[in-house]
N, C-alpha and C positions, 0 to 999 in steps of 0.2 A: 473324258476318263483319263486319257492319256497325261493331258496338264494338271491333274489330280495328283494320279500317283506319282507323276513326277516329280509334283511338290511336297508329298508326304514324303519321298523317298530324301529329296536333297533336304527338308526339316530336319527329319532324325537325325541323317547323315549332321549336318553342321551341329547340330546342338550341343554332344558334348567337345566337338572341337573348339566352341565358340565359348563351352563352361572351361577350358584348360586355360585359355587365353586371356582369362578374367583371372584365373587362378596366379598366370603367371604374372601379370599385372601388380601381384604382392599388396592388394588394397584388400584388409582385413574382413570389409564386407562383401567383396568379391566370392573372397575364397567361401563366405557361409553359403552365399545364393549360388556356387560352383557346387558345391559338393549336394546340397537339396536339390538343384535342379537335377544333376547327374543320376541319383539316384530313383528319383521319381516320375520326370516326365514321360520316359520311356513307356512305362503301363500303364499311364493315365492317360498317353496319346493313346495307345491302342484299346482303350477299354471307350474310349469317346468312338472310336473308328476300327468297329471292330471286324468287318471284312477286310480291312488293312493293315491287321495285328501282325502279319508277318513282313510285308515292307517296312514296319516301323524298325521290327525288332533285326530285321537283317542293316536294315540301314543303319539303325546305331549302332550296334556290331560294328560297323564298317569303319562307321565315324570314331566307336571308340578306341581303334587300334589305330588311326591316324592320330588323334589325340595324346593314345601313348606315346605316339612317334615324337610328337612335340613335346611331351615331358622329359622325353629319355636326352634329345637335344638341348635341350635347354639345362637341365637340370645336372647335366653330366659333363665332365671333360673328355671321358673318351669312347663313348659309345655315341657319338651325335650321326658316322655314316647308321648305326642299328635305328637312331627315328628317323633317317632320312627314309633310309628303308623302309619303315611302317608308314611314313605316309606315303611313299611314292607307291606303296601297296594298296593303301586303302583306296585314294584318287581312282588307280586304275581298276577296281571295282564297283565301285561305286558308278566311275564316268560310264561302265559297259552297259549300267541297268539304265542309266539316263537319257541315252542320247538311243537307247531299242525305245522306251515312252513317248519319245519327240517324233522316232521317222518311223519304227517300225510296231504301233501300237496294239495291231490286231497279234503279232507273235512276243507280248509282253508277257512275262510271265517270272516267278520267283528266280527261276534259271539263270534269268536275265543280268543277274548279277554276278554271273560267274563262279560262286564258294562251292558247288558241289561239280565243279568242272569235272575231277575223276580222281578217283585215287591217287594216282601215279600222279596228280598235281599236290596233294594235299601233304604226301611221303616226301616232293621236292622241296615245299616249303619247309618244313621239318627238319628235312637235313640238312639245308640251311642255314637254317638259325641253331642246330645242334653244332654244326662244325665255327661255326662262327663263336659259340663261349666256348666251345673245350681247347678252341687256337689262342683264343683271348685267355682264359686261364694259364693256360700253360706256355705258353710265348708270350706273353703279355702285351701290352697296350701299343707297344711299339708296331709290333708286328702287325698290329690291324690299322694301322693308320699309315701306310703309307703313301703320301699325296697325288702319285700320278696315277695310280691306278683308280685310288679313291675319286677322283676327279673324272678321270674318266669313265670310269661306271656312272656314276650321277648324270654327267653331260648324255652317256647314249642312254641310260634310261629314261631319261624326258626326253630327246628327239624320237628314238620306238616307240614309246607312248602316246604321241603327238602324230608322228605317221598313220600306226592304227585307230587315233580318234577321226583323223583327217578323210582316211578311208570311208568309216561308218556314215561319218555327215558327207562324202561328196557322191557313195553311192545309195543313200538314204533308206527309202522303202526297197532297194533291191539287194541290201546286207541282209545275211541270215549269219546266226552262229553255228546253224547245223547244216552238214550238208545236203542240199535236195536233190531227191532224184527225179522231181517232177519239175518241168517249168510252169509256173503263173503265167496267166494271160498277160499281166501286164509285168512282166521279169523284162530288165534291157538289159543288153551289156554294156558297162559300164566302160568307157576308153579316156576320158577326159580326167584334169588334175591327177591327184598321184598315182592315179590308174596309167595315165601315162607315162608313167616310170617306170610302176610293177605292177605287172597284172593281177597279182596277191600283195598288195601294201598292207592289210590290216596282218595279215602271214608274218610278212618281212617284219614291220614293227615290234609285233609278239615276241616274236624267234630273238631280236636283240634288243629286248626290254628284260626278256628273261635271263638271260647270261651279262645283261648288265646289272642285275641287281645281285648278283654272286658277285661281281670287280666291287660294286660299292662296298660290299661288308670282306674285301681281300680273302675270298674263299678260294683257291688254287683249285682243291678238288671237286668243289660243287660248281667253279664256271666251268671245269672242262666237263661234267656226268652232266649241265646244264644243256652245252652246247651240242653233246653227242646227243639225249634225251631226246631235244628241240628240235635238230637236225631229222630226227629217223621219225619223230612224231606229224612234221611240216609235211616232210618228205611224201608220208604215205597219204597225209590228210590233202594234198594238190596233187596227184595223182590221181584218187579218187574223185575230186569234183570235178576236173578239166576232163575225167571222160567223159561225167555229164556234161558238162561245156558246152562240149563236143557236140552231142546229142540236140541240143536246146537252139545252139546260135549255129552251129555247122560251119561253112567255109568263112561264117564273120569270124567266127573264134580262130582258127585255124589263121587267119591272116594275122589277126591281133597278138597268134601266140608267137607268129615268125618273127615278129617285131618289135615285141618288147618282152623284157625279161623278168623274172621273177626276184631278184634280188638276197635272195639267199644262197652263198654259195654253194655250186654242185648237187645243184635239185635243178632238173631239166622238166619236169612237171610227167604226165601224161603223154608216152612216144607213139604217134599216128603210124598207122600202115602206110608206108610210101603212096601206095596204089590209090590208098582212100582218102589219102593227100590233096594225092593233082585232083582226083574226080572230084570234092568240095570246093577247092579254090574254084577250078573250073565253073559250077554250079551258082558262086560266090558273084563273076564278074558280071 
């Protein structure tokens, strides 16, 4: 089931990006079998596979706003960081729903693809791309394309992006998106590859994926409402699981946390009672 929907999901997803590609290709009969496929495969996959009508349609979704991404690049001189952006957006929705069907099959679910993460995500994207054309209108083109910042956002939104994929496959069936308060039997803690860097790498990744894709589009006041957002949201979201941590692995956790860091600045995680400190370590050797 898992390499199923896996495949339904990454079909949708590429289809219309692979009809833009054809489109841009400029071969006359491209562009007709670009624009009939675009418009029809969509309900004719899901009406063949129809318990899967909502992975088709979220995947295309996904695939069609990275596709935008490569029209708006291609086709324009000065909006190309705005499709870098749409695709660096879609990948990373798309990658969240693909790689929970390969490790984490039994907690698969529409969720999985992250679009209805929560309001306060959906208001961030928005004002986003709101402050991103009312700057471009009214300062115009110059102002959004300034190369080092532009550069720079691009470069750490693919390494954040890439951390938090690296996370999901090195802790596999032991990544959740939600936090648990219960441990599974077979729950390990993870300390190996970029867990030994950060003990939250898929955290750290998020946190500056997000405030990089503000530098891509030179948004001043959405990377700083980004960072501050991302900061207070990380913040309270690793606090709350490292007390279950706490609870699950005990004085393993408790050593792993003295030892390695979380890599977001000024988020200290989860603060142990001195007393109930030594007594885990102690219990630990």
């Amino acid at each position: 089931m898992a390499c199923r929907n896996f495949s339904i999901a990454l079909i949708s997803y590429l289809n219309p990006i692979l009809c833009v590609l054809l489109l841009i290709s400029k071969d006359a009969n491209a562009i007709w079998y670009t624009f009939g496929i675009l418009f029809s495969i969509a309900p004719l996959f899901s009406l063949a596979l129809p318990r899967e009508h909502g992975i088709v349609y979220r995947g295309y979704f996904i695939g069609a706003v990275g596709s935008a991404g490569l029209i708006v690049s291609w086709y324009t001189d000065h909006h190309k960081q705005l499709g870098c952006y749409l695709v660096g957006l879609s990948f990373f929705h798309i990658s969240e729903y693909l790689l929970t069907a390969l490790f984490k099959e039994h907690k698969l679910s529409y969720d999985s693809f992250l679009l209805n993460h929560s309001t306060a995500y959906h208001i961030a994207l928005v004002v986003g791309l709101f402050e991103y054309l009312v700057t471009f209108v009214n300062l115009g083109p110059g102002y959004k394309f300034y190369a080092p910042i532009y550069w720079t956002g691009g470069v750490v939104m693919i390494a954040g992006d890439a951390v938090r994929k690296l996370a999901m496959i090195t802790a596999a069936e032991n990544f959740d998106h939600i936090v648990q308060d219960t441990k599974n039997e077979d729950h390990k803690l993870v300390q190996n590859g970029v867990y030994a860097i950060s003990r939250h790498p898929s955290y750290a990744g998020w946190f500056y994926w997000s405030i990089a894709t503000q530098l891509l589009l030179c948004n001043p006041v959405s990377t700083c409402a980004y960072a501050y957002a991302a900061w207070r949201f990380f913040s309270e979201r690793i606090e709350e699981e490292e007390y279950y941590l706490v609870q699950f692995f005990r004085g393993e956790y408790v050593d792993y946390k003295d030892n390695v860091g979380i890599g977001i600045p000024f988020i200290k995680g989860y603060e142990i009672d001195p007393a109930v400190r030594e007594q885990l370590l102690k219990k630990n050797k």
